[in-house]
N, C-alpha and C positions, 0 to 999 in steps of 0.2 A: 165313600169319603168324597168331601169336595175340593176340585184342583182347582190352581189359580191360573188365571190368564195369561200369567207370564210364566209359567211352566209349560204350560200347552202352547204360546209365541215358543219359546226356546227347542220343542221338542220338532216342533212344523219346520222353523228354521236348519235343524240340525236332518230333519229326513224329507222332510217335499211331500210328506203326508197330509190327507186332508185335518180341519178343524178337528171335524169329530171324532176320525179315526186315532189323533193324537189325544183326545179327552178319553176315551173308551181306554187306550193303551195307559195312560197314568192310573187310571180306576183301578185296573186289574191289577196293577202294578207298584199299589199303595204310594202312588207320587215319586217310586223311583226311575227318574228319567232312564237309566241306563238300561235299564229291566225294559223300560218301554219302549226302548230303541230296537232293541233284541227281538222285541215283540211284534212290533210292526215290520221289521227286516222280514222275518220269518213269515209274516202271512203276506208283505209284499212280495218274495219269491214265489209263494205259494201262490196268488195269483199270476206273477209270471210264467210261471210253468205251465197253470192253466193254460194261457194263451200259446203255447209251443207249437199247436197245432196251425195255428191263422198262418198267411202268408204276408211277407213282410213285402213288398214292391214298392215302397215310399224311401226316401232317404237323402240322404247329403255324399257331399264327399266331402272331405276334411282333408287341408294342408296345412304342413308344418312347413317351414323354411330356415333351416341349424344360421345361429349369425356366421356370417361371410360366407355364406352360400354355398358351402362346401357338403352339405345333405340337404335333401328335399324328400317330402313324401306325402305320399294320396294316400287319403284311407276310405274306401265306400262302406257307408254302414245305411242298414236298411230300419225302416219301422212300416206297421199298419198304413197311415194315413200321413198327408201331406202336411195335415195342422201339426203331429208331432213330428215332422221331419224339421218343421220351422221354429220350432220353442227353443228358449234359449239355452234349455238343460242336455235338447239331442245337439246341437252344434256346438255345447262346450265339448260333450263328450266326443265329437267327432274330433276338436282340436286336439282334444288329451288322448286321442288314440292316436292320434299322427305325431306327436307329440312325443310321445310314448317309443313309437314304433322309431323315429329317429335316436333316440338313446339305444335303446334297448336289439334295435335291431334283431330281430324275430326271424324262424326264417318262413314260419305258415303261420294262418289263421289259427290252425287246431291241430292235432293230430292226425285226423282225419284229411288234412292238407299235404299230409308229407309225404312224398313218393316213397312204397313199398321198400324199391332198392335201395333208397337213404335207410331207411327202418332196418333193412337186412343188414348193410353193411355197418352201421352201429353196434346191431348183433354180434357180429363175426369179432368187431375190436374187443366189444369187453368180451368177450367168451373169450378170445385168445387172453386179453388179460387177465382173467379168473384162473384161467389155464394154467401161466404163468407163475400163479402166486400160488400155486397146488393144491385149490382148493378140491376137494372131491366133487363127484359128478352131479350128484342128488343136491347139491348145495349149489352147486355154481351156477343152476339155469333160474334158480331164485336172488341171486346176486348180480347175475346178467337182467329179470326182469326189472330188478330196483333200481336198476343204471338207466337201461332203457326210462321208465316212469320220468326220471330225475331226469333223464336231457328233454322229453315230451315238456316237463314243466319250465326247464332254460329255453325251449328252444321255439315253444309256441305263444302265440300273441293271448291265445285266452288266458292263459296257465300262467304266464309269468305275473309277479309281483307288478302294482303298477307304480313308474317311477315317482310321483307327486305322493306316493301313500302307501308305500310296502306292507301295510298290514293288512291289504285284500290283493285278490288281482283281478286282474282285468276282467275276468268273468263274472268276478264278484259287484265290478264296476258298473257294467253293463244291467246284471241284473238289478241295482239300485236306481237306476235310471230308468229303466224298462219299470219297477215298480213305482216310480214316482209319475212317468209317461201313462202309466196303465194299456202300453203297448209293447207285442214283443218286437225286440233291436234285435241284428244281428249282424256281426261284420262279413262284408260279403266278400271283401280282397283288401288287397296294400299293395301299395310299391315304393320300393326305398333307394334313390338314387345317393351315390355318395362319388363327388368329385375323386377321380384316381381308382374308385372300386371294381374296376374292372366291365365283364357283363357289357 
């Protein structure tokens, strides 16, 4: 079937995909944009993922400043190469993650950022909670893992909702970026001052 120009403008506009790649995805897609969006998400993670392996040593830092000065925050995010550390799609996203990180305040990059002892002592509260509510044994260490999950997804930067667009998150963010860059991003830390926060 033949697409028209302003389906394929409208489609490139709405993902940062190339010409072609947005002519190819209406094709397959009998002309439904949304079908096509899905389309190219999906092989643009798949390319990201590709690149998982490369190393990222390029990057920005990214600040936020809350009005009246009362939060500030760095965010370092890395990519492949200097030309994509300088596009205007890696330094928006470095604003919307500093951005982000002053609302939402996070307390790690990932999971994998959070001191074991935080992780245990998380444990310890809901399992005492579980306890509490007399659940039995065989059930409660599946109700403590889904608690656990559930604060990983409040309480880390990738996992959480992002605030300009709750229906992905931040890692969903980053990978759309990284797909339209055709490089892998990755945030490499944050810091979040807040006037009176203590620290």
């Amino acid at each position: 079937m033949s697409v028209s120009a302003k389906d394929v403008k409208a489609l490139r506009d709405r993902t940062g995909a190339g010409m072609m790649d947005c002519k190819k995805a209406l094709v397959e897609t009998n002309g439904d944009i949304e079908a096509a969006i899905d389309l190219l998400r999906s092989r643009g993670e798949a390319k990201a993922a590709k690149r998982a392996e490369k190393s990222a040593n390029e990057g920005t830092i990214g600040s936020y400043l809350h009005h009246g000065g009362r939060i500030a925050v760095l965010v370092e995010i890395n990519c492949e190469t200097d030309f994509v550390a300088n596009t205007d799609e890696f330094q928006g996203l470095a604003r919307d993650l500093a951005m982000h990180v002053a609302a939402s305040n996070p307390v790690a990059v990932s999971d994998k950022d959070i001191a074991e002892e935080v992780v245990e002592r998380e444990r310890q509260v809901y399992l005492e909670q579980v306890k509490n509510e007399g659940k039995p044994e065989h059930i409660a260490e599946k109700i403590v893992e889904g608690k656990l999950r559930k604060y990983f997804e409040e309480s880390t930067l990738i996992k959480q909702p992002f605030v300009k667009n709750p229906d992905i998150t931040i890692e969903e963010l980053i990978t759309q970026v990284s797909a339209k860059t055709g490089e892998k991003i990755e945030v490499a830390r944050f810091v979040r001052y807040e006037v009176g926060g203590g620290d």
